[in-house]
C-alpha positions as CSV (number, residue, x, y, z in Angstrom):
1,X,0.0,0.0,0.0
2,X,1.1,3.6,-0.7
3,X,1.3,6.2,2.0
4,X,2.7,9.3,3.0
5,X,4.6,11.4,5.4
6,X,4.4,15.4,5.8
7,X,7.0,16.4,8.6
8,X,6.3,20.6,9.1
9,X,9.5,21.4,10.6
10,X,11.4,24.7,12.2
11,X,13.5,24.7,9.4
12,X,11.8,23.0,6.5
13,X,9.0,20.8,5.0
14,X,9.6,17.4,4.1
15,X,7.5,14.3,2.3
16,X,8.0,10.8,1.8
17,X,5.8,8.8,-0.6
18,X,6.7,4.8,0.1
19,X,5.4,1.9,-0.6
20,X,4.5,0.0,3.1
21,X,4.8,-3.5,3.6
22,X,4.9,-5.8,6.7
23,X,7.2,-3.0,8.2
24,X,9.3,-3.0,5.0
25,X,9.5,0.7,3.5
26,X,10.0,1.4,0.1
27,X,10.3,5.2,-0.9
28,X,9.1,5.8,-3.7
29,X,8.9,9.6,-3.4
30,X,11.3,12.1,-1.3
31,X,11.3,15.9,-1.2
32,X,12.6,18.8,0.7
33,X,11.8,22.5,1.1
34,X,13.4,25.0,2.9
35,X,10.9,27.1,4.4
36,X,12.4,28.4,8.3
37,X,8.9,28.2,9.4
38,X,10.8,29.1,13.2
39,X,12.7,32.1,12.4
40,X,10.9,33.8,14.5
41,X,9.7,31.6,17.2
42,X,11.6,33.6,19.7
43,X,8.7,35.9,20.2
44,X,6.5,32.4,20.3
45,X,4.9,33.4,16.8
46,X,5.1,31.8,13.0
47,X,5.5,35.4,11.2
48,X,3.3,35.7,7.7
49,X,6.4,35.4,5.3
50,X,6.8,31.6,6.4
51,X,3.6,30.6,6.8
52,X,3.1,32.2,2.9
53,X,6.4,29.7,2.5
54,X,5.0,27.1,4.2
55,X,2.0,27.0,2.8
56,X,3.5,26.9,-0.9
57,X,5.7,24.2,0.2
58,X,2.9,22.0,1.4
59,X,0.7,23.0,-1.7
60,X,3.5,21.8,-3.8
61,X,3.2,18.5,-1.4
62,X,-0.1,18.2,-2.2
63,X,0.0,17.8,-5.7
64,X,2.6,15.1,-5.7
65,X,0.6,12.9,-3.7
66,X,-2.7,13.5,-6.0
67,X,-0.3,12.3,-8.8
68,X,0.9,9.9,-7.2
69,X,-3.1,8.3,-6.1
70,X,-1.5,8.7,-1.9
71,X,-5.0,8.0,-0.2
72,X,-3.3,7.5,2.9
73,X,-1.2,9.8,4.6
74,X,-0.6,12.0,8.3
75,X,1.0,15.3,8.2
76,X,2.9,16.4,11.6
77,X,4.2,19.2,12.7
78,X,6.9,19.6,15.3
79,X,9.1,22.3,17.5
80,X,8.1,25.9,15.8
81,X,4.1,25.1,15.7
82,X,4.0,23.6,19.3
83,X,5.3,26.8,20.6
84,X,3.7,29.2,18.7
85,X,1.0,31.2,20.2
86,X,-0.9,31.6,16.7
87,X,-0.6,27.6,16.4
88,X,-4.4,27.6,15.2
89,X,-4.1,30.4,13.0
90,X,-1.3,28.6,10.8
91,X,-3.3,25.4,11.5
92,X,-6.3,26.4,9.9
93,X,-4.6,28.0,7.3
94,X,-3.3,24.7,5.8
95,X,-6.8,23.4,6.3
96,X,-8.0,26.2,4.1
97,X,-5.4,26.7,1.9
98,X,-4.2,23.0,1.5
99,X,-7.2,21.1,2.5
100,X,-4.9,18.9,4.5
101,X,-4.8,18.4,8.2
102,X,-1.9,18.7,10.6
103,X,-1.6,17.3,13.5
104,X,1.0,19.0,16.1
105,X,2.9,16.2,18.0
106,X,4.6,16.5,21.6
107,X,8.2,16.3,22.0
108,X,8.1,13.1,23.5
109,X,6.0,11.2,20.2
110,X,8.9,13.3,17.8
111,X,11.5,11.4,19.8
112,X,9.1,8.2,19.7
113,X,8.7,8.3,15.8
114,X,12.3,9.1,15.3
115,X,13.4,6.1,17.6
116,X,10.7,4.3,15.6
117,X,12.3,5.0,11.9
118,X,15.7,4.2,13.5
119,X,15.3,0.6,15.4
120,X,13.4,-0.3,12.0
121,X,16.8,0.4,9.4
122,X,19.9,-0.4,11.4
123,X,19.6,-3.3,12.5
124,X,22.8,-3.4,16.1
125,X,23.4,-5.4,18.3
126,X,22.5,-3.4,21.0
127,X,19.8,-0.6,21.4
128,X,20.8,2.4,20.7
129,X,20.5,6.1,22.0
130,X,19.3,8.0,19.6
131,X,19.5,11.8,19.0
132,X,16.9,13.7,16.9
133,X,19.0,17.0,16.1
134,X,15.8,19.4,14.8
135,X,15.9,22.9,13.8
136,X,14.0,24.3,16.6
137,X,14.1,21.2,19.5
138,X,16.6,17.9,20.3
139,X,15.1,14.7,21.0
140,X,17.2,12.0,23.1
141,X,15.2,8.8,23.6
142,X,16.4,5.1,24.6
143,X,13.7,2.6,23.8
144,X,10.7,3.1,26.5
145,X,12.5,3.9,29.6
146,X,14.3,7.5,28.8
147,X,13.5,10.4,26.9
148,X,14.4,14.3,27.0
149,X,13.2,16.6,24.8
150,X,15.2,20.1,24.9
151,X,14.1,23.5,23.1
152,X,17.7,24.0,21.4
153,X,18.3,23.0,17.3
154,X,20.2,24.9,15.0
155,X,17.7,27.2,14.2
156,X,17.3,28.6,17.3
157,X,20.8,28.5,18.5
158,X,22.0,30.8,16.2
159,X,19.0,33.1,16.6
160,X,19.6,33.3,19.9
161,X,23.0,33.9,19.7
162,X,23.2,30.4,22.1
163,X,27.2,29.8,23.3
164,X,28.7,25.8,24.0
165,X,28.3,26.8,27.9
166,X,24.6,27.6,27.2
167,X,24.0,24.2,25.0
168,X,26.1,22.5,27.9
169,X,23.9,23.9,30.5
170,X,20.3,23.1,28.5
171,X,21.5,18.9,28.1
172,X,23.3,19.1,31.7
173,X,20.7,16.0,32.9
174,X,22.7,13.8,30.3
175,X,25.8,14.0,32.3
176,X,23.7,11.3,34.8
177,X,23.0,9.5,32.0
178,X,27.1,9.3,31.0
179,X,27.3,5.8,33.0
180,X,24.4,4.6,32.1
181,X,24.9,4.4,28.1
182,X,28.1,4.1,27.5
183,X,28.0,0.9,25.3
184,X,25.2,1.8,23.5
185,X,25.7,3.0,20.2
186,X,25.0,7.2,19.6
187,X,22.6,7.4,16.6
188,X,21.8,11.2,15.5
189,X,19.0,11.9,12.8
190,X,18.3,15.0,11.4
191,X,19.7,17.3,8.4
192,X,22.7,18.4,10.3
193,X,24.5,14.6,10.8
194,X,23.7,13.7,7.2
195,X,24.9,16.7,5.5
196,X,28.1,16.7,7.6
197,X,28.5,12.7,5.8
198,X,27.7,14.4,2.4
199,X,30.1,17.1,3.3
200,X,33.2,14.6,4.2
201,X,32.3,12.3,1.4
202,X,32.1,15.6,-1.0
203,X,28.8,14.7,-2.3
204,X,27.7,16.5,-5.6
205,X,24.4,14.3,-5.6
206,X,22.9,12.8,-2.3
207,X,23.2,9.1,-1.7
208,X,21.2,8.4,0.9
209,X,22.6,4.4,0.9
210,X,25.8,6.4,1.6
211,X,24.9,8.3,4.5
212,X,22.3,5.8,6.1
213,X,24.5,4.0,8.9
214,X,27.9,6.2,8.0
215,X,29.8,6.2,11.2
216,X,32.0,9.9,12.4
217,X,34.3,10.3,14.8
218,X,34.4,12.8,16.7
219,X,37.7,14.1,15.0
220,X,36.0,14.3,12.3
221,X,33.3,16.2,13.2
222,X,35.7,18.9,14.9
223,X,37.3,18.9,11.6
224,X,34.4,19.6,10.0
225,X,33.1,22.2,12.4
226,X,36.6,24.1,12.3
227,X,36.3,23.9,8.5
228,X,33.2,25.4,8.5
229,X,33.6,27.9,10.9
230,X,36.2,29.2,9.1
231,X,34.5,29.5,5.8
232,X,32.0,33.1,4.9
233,X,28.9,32.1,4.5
234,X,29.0,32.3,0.8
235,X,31.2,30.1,0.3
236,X,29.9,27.4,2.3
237,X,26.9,27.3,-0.3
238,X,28.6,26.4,-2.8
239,X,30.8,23.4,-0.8
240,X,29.8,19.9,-2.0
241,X,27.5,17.7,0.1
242,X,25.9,21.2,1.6
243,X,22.2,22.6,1.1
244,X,23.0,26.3,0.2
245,X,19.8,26.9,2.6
246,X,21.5,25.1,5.2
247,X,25.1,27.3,5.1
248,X,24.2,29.9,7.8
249,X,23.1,26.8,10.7
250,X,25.4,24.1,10.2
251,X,27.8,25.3,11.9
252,X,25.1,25.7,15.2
253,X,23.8,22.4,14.4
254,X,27.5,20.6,14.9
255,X,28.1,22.5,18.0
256,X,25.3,20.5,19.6
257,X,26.0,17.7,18.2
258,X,30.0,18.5,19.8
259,X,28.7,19.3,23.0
260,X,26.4,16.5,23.5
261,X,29.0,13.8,22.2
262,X,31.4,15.5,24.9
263,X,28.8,15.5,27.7
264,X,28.6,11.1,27.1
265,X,31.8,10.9,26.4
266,X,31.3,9.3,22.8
267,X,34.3,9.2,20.4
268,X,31.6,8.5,17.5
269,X,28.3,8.5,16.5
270,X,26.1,6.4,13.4
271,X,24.4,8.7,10.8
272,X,20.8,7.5,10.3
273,X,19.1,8.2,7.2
274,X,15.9,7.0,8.5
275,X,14.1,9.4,10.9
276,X,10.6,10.1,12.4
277,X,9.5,10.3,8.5
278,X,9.8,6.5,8.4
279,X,8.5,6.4,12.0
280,X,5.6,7.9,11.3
281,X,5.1,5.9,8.4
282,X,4.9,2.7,10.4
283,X,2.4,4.3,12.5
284,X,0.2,4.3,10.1
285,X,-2.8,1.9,9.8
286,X,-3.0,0.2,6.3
287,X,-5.4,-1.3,5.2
């Protein structure tokens, strides 16, 4: 059966179109649109120029799945809509504008869907702990008996202007958890992990089979962060492996992902290519 996945996110809008089968996911359909729907959710409000972004992104959306006969399908939204104070406003808006309804999930489901899309594509030997680095939130969840869900992405860091000590200071309740995990293998998800693997590997076309279960070290990723740091802005979007989009918040998006590999004390980490998209997908009920 074919189904669908709409992720409204603080930094973009996403769909997956797969074929579903017995917990086997085939995509069949994958698109990305840049649409900083947070940028402003410091002042707890979507402002008009990205819901009018949004809005064309998931319009776009909706065609592709007319086209491609998607009956079935669940649109979320995550970090910037839960916050925002004119949540309804933009909600309704899609209704009216899209005819397609969104539904806005808690931290702790994101975490649940990403853990979800994770434990169903890598297949370790032991559970992992996986991180689900966002644009306007970061998800940590082990299986069913831990889960921390923290306001800080790369959006948001560096619109707030957030240091390493404030990061540090916002995941300080996973230096209990040092001890406690530190066999299991570190899994991140999000945009930031995988574009650091297309940026190593000097991708001119993502390769998705590439990333999906690419392992960094954390040498690595300070390589990569120091490389980036050091580049203007411009530059970085035209470097291989990067979304132009994404040049201005990689950089933010690695410091996290630095910060918390420091606070476990994790040497490396497994890219995962799979994600709450694929999550969400097996949530679905198909009949």
């Amino acid at each position: 059966m074919k189904a669908a996945v709409i992720d409204i996110g603080t930094n973009s809008c996403r769909l997956l179109i797969a074929n579903l089968t017995n917990h086997d996911i085939t995509p069949v359909y994958r698109n990305l649109i840049t649409t900083r729907l947070g940028d402003n959710i410091a002042n707890l409000q979507l402002s008009p120029k990205a819901m009018d972004k949004t809005i064309l992104a998931l319009d776009q959306f909706k065609e592709v799945m007319e086209n491609h006969l998607v009956k079935t399908y669940r649109a979320i939204a995550t970090s910037a809509v839960r916050e925002a104070s004119n949540q309804e406003a933009f909600l309704q808006l899609v209704k009216d504008k899209c005819n397609i309804n969104v539904e806005v999930i808690s931290g702790e489901e994101e975490a649940y869907l990403s853990y979800l899309g994770v434990r169903n594509s890598l297949k370790l030997e032991m559970s992992p702990l996986v991180i689900d680095l966002g644009g306007g939130s970061t998800e940590v969840i082990y299986e069913n008996t831990f889960f921390l869900s923290v306001p800080i992405g790369a959006v948001r860091v560096g619109t707030n202007n957030y240091s390493s000590s404030d990061i540090r200071e916002a995941f300080k309740i996973l230096f209990n958890k040092k001890a406690e995990f530190s066999n299991n293998p570190l899994v991140f998800v999000g945009g930031t992990a995988t574009s650091l693997v297309a940026i190593k590997e000097g991708l001119e076309e993502y390769n998705s089979q590439l990333i999906h279960g690419y392992t960094l070290t954390r040498n690595d990723i300070e390589g990569l962060y120091k490389k980036l740091q050091e580049m203007p802005i411009n530059i970085r979007q035209s470097l291989a492996g990067l979304q132009p989009e994404r040049a201005d918040i990689i950089t933010e998006g690695t410091l996290i992902m630095l910060v918390i590999m420091d606070i476990l004390g994790k040497d490396e980490m497994i890219v995962s290519e799979s994600d709450l998209m694929e999550g969400t997908l097996l949530t679905l009920d198909i009949n």
